[in-house]
C-alpha positions as CSV (number, residue, x, y, z in Angstrom):
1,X,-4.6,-64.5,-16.3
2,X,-4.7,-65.0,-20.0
3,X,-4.2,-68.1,-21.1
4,X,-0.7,-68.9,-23.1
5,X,-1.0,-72.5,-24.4
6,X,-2.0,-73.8,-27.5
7,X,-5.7,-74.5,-28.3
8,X,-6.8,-78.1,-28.0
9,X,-9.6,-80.1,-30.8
10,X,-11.7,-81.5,-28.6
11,X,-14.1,-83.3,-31.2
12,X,-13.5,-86.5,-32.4
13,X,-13.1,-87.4,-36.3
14,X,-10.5,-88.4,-38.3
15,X,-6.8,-86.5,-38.2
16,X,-7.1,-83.6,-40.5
17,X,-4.0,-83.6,-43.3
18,X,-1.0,-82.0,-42.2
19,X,-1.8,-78.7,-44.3
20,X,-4.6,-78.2,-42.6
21,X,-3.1,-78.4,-39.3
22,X,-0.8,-75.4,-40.1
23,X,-3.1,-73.5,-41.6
24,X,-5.2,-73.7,-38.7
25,X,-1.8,-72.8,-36.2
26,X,-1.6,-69.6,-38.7
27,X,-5.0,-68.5,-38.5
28,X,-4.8,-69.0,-34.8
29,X,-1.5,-67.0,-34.5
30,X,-3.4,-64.2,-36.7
31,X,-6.1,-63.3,-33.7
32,X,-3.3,-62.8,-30.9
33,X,-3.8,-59.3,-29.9
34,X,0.6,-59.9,-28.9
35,X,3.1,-58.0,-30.9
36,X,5.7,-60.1,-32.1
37,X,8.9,-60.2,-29.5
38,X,10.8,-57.4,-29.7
39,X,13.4,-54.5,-28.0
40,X,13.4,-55.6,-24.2
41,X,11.1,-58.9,-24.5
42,X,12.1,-62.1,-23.2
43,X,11.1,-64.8,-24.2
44,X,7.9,-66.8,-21.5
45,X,6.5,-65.1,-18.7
46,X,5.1,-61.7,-18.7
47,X,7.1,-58.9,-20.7
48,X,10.0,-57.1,-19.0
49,X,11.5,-54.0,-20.6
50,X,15.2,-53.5,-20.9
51,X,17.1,-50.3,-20.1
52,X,17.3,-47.7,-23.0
53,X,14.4,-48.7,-24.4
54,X,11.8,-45.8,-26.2
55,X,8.7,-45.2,-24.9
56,X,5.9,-42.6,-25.5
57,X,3.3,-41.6,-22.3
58,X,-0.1,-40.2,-23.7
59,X,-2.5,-39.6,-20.8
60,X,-4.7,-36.5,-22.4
61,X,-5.8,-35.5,-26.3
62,X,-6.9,-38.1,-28.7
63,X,-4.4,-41.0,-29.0
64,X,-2.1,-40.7,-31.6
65,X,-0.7,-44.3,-32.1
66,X,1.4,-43.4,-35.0
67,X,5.0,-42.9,-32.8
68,X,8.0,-45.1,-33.6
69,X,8.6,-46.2,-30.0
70,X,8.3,-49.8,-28.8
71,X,6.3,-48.5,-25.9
72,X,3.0,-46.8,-25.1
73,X,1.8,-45.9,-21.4
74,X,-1.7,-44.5,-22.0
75,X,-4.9,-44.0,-19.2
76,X,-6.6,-47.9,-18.5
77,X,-9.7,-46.4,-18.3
78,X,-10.0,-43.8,-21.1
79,X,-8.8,-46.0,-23.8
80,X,-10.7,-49.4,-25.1
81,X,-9.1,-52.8,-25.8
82,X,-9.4,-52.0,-29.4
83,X,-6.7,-49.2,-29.0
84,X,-4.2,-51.2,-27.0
85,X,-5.3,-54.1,-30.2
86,X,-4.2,-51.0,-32.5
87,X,-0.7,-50.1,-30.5
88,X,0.1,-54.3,-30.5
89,X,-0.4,-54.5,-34.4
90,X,1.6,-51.9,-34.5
91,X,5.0,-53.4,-32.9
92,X,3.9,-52.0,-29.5
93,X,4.0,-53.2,-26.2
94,X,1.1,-51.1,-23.8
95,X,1.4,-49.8,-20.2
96,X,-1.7,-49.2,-18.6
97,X,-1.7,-46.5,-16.6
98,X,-3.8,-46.0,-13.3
99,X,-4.0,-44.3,-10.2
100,X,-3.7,-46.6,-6.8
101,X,-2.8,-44.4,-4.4
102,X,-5.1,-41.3,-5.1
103,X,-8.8,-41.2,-5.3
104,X,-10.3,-39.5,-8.8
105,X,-14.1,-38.3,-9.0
106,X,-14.0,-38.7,-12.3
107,X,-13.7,-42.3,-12.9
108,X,-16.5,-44.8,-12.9
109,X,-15.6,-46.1,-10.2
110,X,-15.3,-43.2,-8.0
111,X,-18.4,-44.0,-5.7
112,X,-17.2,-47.4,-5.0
113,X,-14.5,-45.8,-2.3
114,X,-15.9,-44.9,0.8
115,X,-15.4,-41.6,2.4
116,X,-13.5,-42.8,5.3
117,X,-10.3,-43.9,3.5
118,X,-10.4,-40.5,1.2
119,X,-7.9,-37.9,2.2
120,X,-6.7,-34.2,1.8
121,X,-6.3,-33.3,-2.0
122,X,-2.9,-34.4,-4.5
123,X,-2.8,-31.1,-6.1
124,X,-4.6,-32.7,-8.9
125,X,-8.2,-31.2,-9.1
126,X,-10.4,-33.6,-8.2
127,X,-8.2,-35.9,-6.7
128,X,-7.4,-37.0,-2.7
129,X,-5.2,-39.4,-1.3
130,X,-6.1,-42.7,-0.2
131,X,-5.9,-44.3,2.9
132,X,-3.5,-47.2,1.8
133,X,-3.8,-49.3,5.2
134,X,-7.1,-50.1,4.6
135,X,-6.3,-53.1,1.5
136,X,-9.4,-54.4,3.2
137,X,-11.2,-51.8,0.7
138,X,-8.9,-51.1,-1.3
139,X,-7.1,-54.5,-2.8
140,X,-10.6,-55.2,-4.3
141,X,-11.2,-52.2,-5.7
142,X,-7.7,-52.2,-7.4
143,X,-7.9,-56.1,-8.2
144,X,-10.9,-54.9,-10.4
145,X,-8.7,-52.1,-12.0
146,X,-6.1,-54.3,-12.7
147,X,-8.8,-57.0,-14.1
148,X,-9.7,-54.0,-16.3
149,X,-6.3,-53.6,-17.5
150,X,-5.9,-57.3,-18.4
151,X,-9.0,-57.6,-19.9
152,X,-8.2,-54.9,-22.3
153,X,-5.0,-56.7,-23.6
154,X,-2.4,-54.3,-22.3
155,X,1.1,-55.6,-21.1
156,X,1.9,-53.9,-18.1
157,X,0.6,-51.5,-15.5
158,X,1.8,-48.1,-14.0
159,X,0.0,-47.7,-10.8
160,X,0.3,-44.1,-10.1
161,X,0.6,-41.8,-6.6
162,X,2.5,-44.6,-4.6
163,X,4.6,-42.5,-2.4
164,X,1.8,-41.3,0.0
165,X,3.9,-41.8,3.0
166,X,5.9,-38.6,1.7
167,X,3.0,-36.3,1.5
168,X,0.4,-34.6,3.6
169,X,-2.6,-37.0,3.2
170,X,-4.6,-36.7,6.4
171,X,-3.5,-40.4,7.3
172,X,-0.7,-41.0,9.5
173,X,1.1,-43.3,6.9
174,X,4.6,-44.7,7.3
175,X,6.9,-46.4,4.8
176,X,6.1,-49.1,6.1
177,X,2.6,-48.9,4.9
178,X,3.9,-47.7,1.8
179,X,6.2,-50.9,1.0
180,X,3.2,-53.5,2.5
181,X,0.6,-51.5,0.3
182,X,3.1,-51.2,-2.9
183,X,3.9,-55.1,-2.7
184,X,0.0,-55.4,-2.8
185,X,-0.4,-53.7,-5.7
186,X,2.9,-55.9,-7.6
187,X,1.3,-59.1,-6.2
188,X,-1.6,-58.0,-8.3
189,X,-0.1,-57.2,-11.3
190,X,1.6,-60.0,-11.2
191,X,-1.3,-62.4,-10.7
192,X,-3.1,-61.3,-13.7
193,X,0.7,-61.8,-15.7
194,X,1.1,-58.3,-16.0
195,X,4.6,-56.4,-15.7
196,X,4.0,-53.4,-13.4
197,X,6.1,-50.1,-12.3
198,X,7.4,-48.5,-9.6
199,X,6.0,-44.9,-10.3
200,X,8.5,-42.4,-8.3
201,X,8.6,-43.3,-4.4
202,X,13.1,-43.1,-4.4
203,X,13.3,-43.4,-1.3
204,X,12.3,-47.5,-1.2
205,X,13.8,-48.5,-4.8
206,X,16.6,-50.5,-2.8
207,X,13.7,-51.9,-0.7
208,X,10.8,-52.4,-3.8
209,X,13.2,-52.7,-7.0
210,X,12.9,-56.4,-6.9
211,X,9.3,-56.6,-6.8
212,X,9.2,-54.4,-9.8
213,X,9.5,-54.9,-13.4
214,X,10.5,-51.3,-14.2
215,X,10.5,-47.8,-13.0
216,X,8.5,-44.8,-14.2
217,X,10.2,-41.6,-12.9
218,X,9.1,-37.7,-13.0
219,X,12.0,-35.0,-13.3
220,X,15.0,-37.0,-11.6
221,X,17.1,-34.8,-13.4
222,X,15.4,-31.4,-11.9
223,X,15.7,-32.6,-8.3
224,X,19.3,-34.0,-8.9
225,X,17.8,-37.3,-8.3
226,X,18.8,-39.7,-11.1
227,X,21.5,-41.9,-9.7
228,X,18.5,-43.1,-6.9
229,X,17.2,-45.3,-10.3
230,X,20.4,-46.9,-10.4
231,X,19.1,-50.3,-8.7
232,X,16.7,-50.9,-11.7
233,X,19.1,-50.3,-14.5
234,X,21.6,-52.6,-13.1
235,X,19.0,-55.3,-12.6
236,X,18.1,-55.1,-15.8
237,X,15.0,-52.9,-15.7
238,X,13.8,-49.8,-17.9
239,X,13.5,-47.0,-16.2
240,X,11.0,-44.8,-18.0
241,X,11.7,-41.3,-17.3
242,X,10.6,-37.5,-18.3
243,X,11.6,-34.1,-17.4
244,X,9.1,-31.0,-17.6
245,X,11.0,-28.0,-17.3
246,X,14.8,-28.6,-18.2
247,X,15.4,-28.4,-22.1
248,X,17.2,-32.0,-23.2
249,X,20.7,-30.8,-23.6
250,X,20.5,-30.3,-19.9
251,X,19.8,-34.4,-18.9
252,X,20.1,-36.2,-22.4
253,X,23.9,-36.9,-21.5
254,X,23.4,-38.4,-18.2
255,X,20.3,-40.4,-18.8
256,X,22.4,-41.9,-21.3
257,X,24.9,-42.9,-18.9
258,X,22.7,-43.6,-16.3
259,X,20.7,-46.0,-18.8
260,X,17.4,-44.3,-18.4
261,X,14.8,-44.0,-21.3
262,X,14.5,-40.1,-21.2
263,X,11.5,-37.5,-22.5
264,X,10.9,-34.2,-22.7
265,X,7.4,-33.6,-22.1
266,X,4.6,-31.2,-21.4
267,X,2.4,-31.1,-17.8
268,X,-0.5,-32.3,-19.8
269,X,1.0,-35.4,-21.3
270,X,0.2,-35.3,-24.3
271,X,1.1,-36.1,-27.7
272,X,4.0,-33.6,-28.0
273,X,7.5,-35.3,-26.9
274,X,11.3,-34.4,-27.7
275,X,13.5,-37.8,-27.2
276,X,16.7,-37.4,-26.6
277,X,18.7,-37.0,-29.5
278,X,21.5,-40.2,-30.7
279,X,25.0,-40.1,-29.0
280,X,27.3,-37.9,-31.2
């Protein structure tokens, strides 16, 4: 976890003059790679977003850190510490987004997961379900990940494919394996003083939503699904949401009265977004 307290002189010699002493608190507070408190930050402890608040969710194309949200959620492992350093100077606060439920060849850690605990495909080319009883294997593989994430300065997590339990992944999973291996992956965010998501998985918000910090939510609105976020917004939690296929005027009016902080965006995530427009 990074450390939060002030630096201590250790080497003895006489008290330096007062000026000094601030200069030297304003040089340290010049290499925080922290943006200053802002929309949804409170104030100690890690960051917790507040209902409403914008967002933008790059996961493909070069990063374009130029949008005038609060909020980034961009791929952990395809984006360095000096980008998320970037997004911070900038006024942002940083999501890191992986996948903890679903196996990708692609990533550098691919060969690290056994075969045993790799299941049918997502969808996703290149990409199977995991075995989520086995946090034998798999809480050190995602502690790692999560290290990753912390060490590159970002602020939060969004641990993707969660909701297994729903889908044909050649493992007999139940929800109950899905809220044991979901609390897992909190407990680790959490550890590391990250804020972390609850990506999808409706059907355990009442169980989950206070072991998460916010929500992260695919096309609520197509599936006539919203009202299931409900528990989040009325603890006080973001609930970051987009749509794919439905234009805005058709879920801009009730993600505004649901609270939610709603996109339009395209399958490939990525730099193109329509926001909903301000409340006439």
């Amino acid at each position: 976890m990074r450390a939060r307290g002030a630096a201590r002189v250790t080497r003895p010699g006489p008290a330096l003059p007062a000026a000094v002493l601030v200069l030297l608190v304003l040089l340290a507070g010049c290499t925080a790679a922290e943006p200053e408190p802002g929309p949804g930050d409170e104030g100690g402890g890690r960051w917790r977003p507040k209902p409403g608040i914008g967002w933008q969710w790059q996961l493909s194309g070069r990063l374009d850190p130029t949008v005038d949200v609060p909020v980034y959620d961009i791929d952990g492992f395809d984006n360095e510490a000096s980008a998320v350093a970037d997004l911070h100077r900038r006024g942002r606060r940083v999501i890191c987004y992986l996948s903890t439920g679903a196996w990708e060849e692609f990533r550098p850690d691919a060969g690290k997961f056994p075969a045993r605990i790799l299941g049918r495909g997502n969808g996703w080319e290149g990409e199977r379900w995991l075995d989520i009883r086995r946090t034998d294997i798999l809480e050190p593989l995602m502690e790692k990940r999560i290290e990753m994430c912390e060490r590159k300065g970002f602020d939060a997590v969004e641990p993707d494919n969660m909701d297994g339990y729903r889908n044909s992944t050649g493992f007999p999973l139940t929800a109950a394996d899905q809220l044991r291996y979901n609390r897992l992956i909190a407990r680790i965010a959490h550890r590391h003083g990250l804020a972390v998501g609850l990506k999808n998985d409706l059907g355990q918000i009442p169980e989950l939503e206070p072991d998460f910090d916010f929500a992260v939510n695919e096309q609520c609105a197509q599936y006539d699904e919203c009202a299931s976020l409900t528990p989040f917004v009325k603890a006080g939690k973001a609930v970051f949401h987009v749509e794919y296929e439905l234009p805005v005027a058709r879920f801009c009016a009730t993600s505004r009265k649901l609270g939610l902080s709603s996109l339009l965006k395209k399958y490939e995530l990525g730099v193109w977004r329509e926001e909903c427009p301000a409340a006439g």
